[in-house]
C-alpha positions in Angstrom: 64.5 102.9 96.0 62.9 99.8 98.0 65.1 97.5 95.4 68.3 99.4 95.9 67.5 98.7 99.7 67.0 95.4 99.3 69.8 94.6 97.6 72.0 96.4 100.3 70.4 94.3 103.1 71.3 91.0 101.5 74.3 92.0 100.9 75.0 93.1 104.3 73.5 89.9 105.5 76.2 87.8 103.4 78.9 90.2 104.6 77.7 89.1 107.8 78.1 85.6 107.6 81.2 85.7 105.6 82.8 87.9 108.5 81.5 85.2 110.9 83.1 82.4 108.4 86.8 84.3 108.5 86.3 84.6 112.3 85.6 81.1 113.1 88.5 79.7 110.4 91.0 82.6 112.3 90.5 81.6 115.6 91.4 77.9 114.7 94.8 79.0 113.2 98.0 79.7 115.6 98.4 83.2 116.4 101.6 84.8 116.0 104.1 85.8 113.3 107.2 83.1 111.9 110.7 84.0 111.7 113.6 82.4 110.1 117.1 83.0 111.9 120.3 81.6 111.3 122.8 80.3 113.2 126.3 79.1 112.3 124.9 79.3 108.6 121.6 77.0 109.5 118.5 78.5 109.1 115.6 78.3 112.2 112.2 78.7 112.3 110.8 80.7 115.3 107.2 81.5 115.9 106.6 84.8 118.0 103.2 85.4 119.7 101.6 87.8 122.6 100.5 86.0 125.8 98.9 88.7 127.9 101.3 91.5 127.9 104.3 89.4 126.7 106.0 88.3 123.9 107.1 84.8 123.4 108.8 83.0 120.5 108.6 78.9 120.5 111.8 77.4 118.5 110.1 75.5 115.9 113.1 73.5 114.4 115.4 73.4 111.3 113.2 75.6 108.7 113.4 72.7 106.2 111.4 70.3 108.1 107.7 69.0 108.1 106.7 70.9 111.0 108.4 74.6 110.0 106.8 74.0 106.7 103.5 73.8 107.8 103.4 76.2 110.5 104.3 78.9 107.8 101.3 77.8 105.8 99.0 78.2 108.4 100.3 81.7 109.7 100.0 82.4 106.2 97.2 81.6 106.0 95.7 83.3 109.3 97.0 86.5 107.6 95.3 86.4 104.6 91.8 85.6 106.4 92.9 88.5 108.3 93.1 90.7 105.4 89.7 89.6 104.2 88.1 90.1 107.2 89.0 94.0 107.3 88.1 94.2 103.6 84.7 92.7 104.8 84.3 94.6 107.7 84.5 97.8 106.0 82.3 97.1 103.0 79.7 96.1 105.8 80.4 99.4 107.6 79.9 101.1 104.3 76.5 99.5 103.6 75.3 100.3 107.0 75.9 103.7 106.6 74.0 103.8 103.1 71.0 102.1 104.9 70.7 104.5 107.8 
């Protein structure tokens, strides 16, 4: 049983750092969610985002250019860290249950 045991401990311990890893790459990324609206058949990127109790949405530009491009990829981005970081955290919460 001491093996079993040990295995779940190192495993929580990577969990651990791997949930640190996500959390530390996240809070580098921009927060928020981007949008694409058009107007007068143009399309334009938006980015919406929380600041304290309100909403606000930056105009980001034509959704063809450098900057719309790479904001995308980085929201993208923050969401799939996001996703692993709930898949970690619960496989850690599941391990520290078998241990107790």
């Amino acid at each position: 049983m001491s093996d079993i045991k040990s295995i779940l401990k190192e495993e929580k311990e990577r969990l651990q750092k791997l949930e640190k890893r996500y959390e530390e790459e996240i809070s580098k990324l921009p927060p928020g969610t981007f949008s694409v609206k058009t107007r007068n058949g143009k399309k334009y990127a938006y980015r919406a985002y929380r600041l304290d109790d309100k909403v606000k949405t930056d105009y980001i530009g034509p959704v063809d250019n450098d900057r719309s491009r790479e904001l995308e990829k980085l929201i993208s981005r923050r969401r799939e860290l996001e996703e692993l970081l709930k898949i970690t955290r619960r496989k850690k919460n599941e391990i520290l249950k078998v241990l107790k």
